[in-house]
C-alpha positions in Angstrom: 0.0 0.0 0.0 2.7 2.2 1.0 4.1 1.8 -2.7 1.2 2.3 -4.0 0.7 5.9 -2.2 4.0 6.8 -3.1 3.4 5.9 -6.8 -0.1 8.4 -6.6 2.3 11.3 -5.1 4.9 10.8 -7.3 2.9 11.2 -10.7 0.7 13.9 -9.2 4.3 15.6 -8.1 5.4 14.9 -12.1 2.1 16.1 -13.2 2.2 19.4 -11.0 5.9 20.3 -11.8 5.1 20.0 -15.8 2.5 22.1 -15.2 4.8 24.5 -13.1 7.6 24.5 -16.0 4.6 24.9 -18.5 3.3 28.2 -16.7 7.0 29.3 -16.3 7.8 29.1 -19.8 4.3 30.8 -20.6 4.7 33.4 -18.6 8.8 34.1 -19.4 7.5 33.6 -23.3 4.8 36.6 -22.8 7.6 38.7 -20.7 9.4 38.1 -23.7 7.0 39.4 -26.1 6.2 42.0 -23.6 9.3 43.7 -23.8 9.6 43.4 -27.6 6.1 45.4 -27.7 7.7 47.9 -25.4 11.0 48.4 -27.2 8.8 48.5 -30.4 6.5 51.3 -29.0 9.5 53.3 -27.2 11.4 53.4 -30.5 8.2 54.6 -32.3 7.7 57.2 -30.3 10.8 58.2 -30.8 10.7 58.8 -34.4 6.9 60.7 -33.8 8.6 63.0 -31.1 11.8 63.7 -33.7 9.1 64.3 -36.1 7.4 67.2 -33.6 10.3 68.5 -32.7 11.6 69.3 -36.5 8.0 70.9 -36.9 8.0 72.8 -33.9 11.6 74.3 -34.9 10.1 75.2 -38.3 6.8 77.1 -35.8 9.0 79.0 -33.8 10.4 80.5 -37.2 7.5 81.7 -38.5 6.3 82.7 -34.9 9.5 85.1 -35.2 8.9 86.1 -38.6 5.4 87.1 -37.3 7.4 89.4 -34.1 9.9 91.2 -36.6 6.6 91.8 -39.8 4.4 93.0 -36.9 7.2 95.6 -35.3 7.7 96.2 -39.2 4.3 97.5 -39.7 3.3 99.3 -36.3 7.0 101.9 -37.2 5.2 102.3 -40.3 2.0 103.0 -38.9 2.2 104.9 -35.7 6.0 106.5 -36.2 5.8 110.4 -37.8 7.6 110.6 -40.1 7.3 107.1 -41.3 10.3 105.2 -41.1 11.5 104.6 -44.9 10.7 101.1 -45.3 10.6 99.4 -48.6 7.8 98.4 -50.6 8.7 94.7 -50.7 9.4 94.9 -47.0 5.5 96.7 -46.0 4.1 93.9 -48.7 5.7 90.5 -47.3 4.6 92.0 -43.3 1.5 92.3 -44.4 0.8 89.0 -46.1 2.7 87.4 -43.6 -0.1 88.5 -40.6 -2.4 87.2 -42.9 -0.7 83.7 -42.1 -1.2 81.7 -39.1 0.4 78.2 -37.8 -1.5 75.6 -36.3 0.4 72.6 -34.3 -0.7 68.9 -34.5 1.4 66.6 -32.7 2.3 63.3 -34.6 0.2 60.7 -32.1 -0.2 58.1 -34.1 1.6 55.7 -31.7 0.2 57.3 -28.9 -3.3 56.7 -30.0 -2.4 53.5 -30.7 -1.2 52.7 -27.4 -4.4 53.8 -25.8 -7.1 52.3 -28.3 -5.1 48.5 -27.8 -4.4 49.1 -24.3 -0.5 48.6 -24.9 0.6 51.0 -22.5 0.7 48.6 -19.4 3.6 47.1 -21.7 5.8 50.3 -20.7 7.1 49.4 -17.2 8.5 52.8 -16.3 5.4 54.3 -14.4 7.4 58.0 -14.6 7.9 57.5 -18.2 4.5 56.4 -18.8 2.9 59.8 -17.0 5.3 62.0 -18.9 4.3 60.5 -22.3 0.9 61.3 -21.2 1.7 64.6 -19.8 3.6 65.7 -23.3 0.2 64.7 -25.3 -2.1 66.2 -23.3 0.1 69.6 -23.4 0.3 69.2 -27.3 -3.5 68.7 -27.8 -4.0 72.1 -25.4 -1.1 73.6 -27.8 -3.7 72.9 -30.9 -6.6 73.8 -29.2 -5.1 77.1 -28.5 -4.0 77.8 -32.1 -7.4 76.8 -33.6 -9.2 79.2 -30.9 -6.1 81.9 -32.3 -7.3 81.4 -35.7 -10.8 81.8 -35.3 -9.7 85.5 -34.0 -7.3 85.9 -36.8 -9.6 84.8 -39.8 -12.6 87.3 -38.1 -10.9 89.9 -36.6 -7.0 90.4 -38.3 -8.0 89.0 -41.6 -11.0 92.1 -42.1 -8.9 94.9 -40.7 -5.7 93.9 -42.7 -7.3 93.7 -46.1 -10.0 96.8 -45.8 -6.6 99.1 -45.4 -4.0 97.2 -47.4 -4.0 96.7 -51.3 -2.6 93.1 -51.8 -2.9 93.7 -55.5 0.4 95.7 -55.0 2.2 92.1 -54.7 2.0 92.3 -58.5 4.0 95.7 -58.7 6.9 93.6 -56.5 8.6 91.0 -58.5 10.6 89.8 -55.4 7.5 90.0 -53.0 6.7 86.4 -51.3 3.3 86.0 -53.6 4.8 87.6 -56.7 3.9 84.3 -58.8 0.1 85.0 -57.7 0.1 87.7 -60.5 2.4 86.4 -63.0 0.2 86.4 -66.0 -0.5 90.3 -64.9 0.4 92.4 -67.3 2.2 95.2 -65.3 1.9 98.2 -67.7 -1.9 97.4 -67.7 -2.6 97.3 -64.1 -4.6 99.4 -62.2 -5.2 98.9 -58.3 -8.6 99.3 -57.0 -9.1 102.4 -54.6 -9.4 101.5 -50.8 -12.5 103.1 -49.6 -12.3 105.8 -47.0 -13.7 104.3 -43.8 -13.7 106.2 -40.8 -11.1 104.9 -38.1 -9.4 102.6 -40.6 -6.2 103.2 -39.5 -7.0 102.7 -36.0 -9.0 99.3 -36.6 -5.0 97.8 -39.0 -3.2 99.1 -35.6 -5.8 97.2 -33.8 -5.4 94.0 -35.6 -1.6 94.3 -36.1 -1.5 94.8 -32.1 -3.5 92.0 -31.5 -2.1 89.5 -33.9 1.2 90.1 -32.6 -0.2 89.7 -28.8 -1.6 86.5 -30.0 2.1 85.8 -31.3 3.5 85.6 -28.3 1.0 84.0 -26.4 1.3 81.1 -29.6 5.7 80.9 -29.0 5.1 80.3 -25.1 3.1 77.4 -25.6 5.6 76.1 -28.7 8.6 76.6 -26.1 6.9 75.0 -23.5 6.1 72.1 -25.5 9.4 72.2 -27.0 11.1 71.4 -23.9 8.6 69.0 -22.7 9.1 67.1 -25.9 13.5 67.7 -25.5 12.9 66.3 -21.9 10.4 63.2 -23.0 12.9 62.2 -25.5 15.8 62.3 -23.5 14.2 60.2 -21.0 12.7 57.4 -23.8 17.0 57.3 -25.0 18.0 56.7 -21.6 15.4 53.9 -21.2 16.5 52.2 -24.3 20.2 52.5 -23.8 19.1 50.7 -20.7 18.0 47.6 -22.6 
């Protein structure tokens, strides 16, 4: 009898252990895949956040060629006497306030991680909340450029263009929209009169003062993000130099 007991304990100790090793190589097979997700994903976001970062070095350009056209414009408006400014110069500040940047971060991965769930793969929980923390600035970042354009398309857009003749690009060969009047025949052109309107000159300084306020309220929130994006990368290189 005594064999026979040891016989029962002895397959259900064989039986139990295979089913140990079998859960063991399970589970170190999903850490496995696990970690390949992860690397995947980290290495992704990588290449979104190097793709944000290029873009938001091209935004913070054209936010400073929106400071130096807007400075341009308020000497020629408010200084007595005007300041002698050239004709291509007035032209390109004033087409350039007609212009307006609006950042969307790359999230494709990011989105992805949340719609599958595939965040729990990313072990660093500091990491993790950073990621998050960059995203949710960048989506505020866009949400405060489209609420800038809606000002800037109702407000700046109507002021700029009832006291500014745009068809003078066409006299400027050199002037940024030149090739907008290229089939213009210059010794035949004749620019439309602006019409007289009562505080005109007022409602331009208005708009010029306003876009450029709106300017620098738009390269804060680029710098900011910026540097949250320097910093998130930084930290994703150290993670995978780690592995």
């Amino acid at each position: 009898m005594g064999s026979k007991l040891f016989k029962s304990f002895s397959e259900l100790f064989i039986i139990v252990a295979g089913i140990t090793i079998s859960l063991f190589f399970d589970e170190l097979a999903e850490d496995i895949k696990k970690d390949k997700q992860e690397l995947y994903y980290l290495q992704s976001i990588v290449e979104n956040l190097e793709e944000d970062s290029l873009r938001l070095h091209r935004a913070n350009e054209f936010i400073d060629l929106i400071e130096v056209s807007s400075d341009i414009l308020l000497k020629h408006y408010l200084e007595k006497p005007s300041p002698e400014i050239p004709e291509v110069t007035l032209i390109n500040s004033h087409t350039n306030l007609l212009q307006h940047t609006i950042f969307a971060a790359n999230k494709s991965v990011y989105e992805e991680l949340k719609s599958t769930g595939a965040f729990i793969v990313i072990k660093n929980k500091v990491l993790k909340n950073t990621i998050f923390n960059y995203y949710g600035t960048a989506e505020n970042t866009m949400e405060n450029d489209l609420s800038a354009d809606d000002v800037i398309v109702n407000y700046v857009y109507e002021r700029i263009n009832d006291y500014t003749q745009l068809g003078k690009i066409a006299l400027v060969d050199n002037s940024n929209y030149a090739f907008m009047f290229e089939k213009v025949q210059k010794d035949k052109l004749v620019l439309p009169d602006l019409p007289q309107q009562e505080g005109a000159l007022n409602n331009i300084v208005n708009a010029i003062t306003i876009r450029k306020g709106m300017n620098v309220s738009q390269q804060f929130n680029y710098q900011r993000l910026a540097k949250k994006n320097a910093e998130l990368l930084a930290m994703i290189r150290k993670e995978l130099s780690a592995k």
